[in-house]
Backbone as CSV, one residue per row, in Angstrom:
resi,resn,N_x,N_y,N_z,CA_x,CA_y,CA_z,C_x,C_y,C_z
1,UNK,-39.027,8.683,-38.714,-39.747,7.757,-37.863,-40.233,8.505,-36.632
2,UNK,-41.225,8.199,-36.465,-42.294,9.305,-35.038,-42.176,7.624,-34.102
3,UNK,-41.814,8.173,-33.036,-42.126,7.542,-31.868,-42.976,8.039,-30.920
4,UNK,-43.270,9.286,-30.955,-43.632,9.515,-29.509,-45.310,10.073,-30.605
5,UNK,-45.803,9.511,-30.025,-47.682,9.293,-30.360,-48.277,11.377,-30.592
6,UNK,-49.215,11.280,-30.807,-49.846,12.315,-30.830,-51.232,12.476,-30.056
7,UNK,-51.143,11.175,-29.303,-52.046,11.580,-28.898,-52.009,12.461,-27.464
8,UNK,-53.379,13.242,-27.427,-53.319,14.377,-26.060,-53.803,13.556,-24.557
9,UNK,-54.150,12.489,-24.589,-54.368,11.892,-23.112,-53.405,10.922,-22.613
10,UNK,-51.733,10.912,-23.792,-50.871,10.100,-23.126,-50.774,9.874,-21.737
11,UNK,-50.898,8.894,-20.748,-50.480,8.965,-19.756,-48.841,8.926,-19.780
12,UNK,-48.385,9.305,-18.334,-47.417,9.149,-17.865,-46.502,8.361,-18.055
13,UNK,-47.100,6.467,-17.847,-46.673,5.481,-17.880,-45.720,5.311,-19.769
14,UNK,-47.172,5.602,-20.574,-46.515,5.855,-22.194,-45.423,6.953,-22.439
15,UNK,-45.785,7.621,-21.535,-44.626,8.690,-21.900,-42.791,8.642,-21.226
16,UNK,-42.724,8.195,-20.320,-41.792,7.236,-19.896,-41.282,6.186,-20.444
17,UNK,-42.335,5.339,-21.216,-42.057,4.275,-22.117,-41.371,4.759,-23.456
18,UNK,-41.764,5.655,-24.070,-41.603,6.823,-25.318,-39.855,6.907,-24.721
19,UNK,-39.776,7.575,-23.569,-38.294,8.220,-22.924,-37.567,6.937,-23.623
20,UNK,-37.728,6.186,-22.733,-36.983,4.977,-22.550,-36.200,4.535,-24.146
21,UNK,-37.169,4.317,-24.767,-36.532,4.686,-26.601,-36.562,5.045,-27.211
22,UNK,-36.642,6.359,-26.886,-35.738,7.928,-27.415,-34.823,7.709,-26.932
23,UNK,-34.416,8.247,-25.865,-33.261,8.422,-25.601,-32.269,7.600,-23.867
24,UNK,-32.233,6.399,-24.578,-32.083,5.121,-23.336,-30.825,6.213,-22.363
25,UNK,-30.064,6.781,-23.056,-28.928,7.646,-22.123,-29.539,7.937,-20.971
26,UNK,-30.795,8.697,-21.094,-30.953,9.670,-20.279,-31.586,8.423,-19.174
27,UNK,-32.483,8.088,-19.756,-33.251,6.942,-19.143,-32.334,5.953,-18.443
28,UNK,-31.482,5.412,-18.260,-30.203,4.719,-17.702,-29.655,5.568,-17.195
29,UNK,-28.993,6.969,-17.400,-28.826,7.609,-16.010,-29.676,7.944,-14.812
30,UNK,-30.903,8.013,-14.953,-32.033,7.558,-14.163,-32.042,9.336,-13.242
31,UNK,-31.303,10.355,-13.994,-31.668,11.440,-13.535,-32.559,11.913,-14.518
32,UNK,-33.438,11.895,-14.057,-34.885,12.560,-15.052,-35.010,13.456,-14.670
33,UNK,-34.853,14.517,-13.525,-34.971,15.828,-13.314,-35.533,16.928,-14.544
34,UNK,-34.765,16.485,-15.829,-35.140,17.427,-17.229,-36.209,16.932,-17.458
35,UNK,-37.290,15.572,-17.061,-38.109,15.305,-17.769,-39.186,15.834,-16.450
36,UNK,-39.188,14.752,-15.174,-40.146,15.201,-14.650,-39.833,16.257,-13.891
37,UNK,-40.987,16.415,-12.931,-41.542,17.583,-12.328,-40.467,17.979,-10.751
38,UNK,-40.413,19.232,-10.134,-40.059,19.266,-9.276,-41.109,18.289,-8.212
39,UNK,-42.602,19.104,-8.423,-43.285,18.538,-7.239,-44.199,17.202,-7.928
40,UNK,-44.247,16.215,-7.216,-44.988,15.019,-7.850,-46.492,15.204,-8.599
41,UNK,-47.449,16.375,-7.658,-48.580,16.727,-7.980,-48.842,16.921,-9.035
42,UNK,-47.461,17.735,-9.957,-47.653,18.535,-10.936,-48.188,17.295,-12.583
43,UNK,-47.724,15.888,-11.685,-48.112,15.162,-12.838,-49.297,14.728,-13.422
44,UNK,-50.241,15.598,-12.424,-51.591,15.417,-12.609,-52.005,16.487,-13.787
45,UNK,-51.318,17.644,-13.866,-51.642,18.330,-14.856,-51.344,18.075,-16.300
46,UNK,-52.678,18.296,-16.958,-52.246,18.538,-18.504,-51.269,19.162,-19.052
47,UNK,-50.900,20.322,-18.649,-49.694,21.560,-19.235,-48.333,20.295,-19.184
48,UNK,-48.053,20.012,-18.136,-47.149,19.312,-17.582,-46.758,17.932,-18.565
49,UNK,-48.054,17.360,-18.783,-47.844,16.374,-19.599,-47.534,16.635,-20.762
50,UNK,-47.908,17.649,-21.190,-47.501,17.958,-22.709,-46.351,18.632,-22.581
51,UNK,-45.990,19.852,-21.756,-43.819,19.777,-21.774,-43.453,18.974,-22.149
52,UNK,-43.895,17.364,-21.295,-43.060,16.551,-21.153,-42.954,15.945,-22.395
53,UNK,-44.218,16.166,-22.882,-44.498,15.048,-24.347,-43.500,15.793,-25.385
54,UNK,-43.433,17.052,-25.077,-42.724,17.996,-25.800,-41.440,17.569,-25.728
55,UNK,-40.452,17.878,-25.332,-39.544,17.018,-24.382,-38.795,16.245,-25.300
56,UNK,-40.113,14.814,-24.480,-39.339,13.748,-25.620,-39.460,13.962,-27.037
57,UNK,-40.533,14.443,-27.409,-40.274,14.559,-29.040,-39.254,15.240,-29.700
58,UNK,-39.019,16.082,-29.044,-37.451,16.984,-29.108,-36.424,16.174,-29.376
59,UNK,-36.239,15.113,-27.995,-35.063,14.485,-27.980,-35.347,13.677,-29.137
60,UNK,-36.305,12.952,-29.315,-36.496,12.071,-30.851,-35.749,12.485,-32.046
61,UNK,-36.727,13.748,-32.287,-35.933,14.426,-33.830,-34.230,14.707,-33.553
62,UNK,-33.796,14.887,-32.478,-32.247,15.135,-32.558,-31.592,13.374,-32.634
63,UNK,-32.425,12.582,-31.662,-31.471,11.298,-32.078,-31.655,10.994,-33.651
64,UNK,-32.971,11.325,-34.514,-32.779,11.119,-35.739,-31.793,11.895,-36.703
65,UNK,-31.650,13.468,-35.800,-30.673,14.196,-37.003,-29.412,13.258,-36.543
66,UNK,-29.078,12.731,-35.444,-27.322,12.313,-35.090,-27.763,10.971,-36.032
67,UNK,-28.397,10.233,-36.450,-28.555,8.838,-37.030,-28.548,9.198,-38.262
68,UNK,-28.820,9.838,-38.851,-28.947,10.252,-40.032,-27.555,11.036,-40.615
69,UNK,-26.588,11.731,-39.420,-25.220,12.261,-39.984,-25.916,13.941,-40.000
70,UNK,-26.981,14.236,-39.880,-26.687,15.929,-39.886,-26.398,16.558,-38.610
71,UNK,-26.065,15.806,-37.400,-25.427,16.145,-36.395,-24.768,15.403,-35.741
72,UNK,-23.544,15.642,-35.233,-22.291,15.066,-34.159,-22.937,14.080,-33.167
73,UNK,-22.650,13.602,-32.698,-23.086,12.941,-31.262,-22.766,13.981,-30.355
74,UNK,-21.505,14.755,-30.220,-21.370,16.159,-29.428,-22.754,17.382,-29.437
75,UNK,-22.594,17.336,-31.270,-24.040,18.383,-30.878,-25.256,18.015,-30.217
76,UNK,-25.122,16.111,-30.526,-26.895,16.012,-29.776,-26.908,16.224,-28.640
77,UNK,-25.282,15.929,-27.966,-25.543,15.675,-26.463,-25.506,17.051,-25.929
78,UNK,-24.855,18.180,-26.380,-25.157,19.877,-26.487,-26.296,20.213,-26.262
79,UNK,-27.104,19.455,-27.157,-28.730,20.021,-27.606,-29.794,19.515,-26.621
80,UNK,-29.254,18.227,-26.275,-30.103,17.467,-25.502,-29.974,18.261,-23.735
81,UNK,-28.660,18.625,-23.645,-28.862,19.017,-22.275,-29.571,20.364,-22.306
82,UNK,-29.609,21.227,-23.837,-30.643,22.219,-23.641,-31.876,22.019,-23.633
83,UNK,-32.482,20.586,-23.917,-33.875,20.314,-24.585,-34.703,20.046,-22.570
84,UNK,-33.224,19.388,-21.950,-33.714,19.023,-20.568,-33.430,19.828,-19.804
85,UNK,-33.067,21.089,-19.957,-32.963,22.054,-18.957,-33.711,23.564,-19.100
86,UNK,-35.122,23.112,-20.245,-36.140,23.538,-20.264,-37.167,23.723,-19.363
């Protein structure tokens, strides 16, 4: 199952929305630091938006390998803090 769109002019707002169910953890701890930007500006850029889109799609396919049984809930949460400290 694909959640997070393909398309290249996602805004911000969709891509936050995408976060939110992927991965509600992160999104309820409400430290997004792994997702957004140090400086606010940077959200104007394209590059930026697509990390991010990157990102969540990452976290997607790992909540599907832990739903599916080919990974721990330990490994996702392993994987996930490497996916956000990209």
């Amino acid at each position: 199952m694909k959640i997070v769109p393909d398309e290249s002019s996602m805004d911000l707002g969709a891509l936050l929305g995408t976060l939110r169910s992927v991965a509600p953890d992160v999104w309820e701890s409400r430290d997004l630091s792994g997702i957004l930007p140090q400086q606010m500006g940077d959200l104007e850029k394209p590059e930026f938006l697509n990390r991010m889109k990157d990102k969540i799609q990452k976290l997607d396919e790992l909540k599907e390998m832990m739903e599916r049984g080919s990974i721990s809930k330990q490994e996702y949460n392993s994987m996930k803090i490497d996916v956000l400290s990209r």
